[in-house]
C-alpha positions as CSV (number, residue, x, y, z in Angstrom):
1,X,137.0,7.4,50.6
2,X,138.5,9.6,53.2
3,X,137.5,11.1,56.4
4,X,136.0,14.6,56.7
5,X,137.4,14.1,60.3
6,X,140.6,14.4,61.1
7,X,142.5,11.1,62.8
8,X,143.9,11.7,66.4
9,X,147.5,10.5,64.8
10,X,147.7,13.3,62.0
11,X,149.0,16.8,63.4
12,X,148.2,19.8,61.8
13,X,151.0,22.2,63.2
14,X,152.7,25.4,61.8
15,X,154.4,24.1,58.7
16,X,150.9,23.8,57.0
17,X,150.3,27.0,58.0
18,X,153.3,28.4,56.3
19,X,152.7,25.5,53.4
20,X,149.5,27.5,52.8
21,X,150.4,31.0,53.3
22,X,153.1,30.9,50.7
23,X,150.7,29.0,48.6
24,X,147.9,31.8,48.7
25,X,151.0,34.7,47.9
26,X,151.6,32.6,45.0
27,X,148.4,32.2,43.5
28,X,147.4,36.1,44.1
29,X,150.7,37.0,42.7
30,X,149.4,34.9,40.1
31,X,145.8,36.5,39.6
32,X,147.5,39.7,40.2
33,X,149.8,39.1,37.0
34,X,147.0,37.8,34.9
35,X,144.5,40.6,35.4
36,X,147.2,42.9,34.4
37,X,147.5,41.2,31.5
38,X,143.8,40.8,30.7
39,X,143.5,44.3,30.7
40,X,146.5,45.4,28.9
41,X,146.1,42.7,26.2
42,X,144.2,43.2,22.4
43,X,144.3,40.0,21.1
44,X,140.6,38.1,21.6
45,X,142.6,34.5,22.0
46,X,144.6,36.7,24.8
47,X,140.8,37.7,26.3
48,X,140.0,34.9,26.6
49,X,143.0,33.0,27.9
50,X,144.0,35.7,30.3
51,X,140.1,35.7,31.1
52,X,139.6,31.9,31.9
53,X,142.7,32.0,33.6
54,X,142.2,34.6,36.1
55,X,138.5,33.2,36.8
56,X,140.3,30.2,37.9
57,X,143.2,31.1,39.9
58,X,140.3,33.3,41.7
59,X,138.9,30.3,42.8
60,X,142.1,28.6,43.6
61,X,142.7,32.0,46.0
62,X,139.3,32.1,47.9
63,X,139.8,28.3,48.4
64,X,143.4,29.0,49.8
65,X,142.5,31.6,52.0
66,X,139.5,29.7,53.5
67,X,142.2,26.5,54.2
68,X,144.1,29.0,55.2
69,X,141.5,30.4,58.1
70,X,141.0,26.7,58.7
71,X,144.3,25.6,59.7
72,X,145.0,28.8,61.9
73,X,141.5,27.9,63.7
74,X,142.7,24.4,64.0
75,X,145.8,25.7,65.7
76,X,144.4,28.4,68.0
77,X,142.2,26.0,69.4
78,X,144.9,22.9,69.6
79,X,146.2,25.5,72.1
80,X,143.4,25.9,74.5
């Protein structure tokens, strides 16, 4: 199983930073397009689809942003 802890050979720099940010656009962009499409659909197959779908990329975007805090703490205090 692996370490909550980080190892003193892995470096967590900018490039994971940047990894993640472009991750997080992708996956609002994502929500973004499926809410539209929730709300503009009839169908109820669509509903639900669009419905489950947007539930879960909602999740996938708080979870970004919060690695996303996490790296640029880990960073800003590397610095110090």
């Amino acid at each position: 199983m692996s370490e909550p802890r980080s190892r003193h050979d892995r470096v967590i720099d900018r490039r994971h930073y940047t990894k993640n940010i472009i991750g997080l656009l992708g996956f609002t962009a994502l929500l973004l397009y499926c809410s539209y499409r929730l709300f503009t659909t009839s169908a109820p197959g669509g509903l639900l689809a669009y419905g489950v779908l947007t539930i879960a990329l909602l999740l996938t975007v708080v979870r970004s942003a919060r690695r996303v805090l996490a790296i640029r703490n880990i960073i800003s205090t590397a610095r110090d």
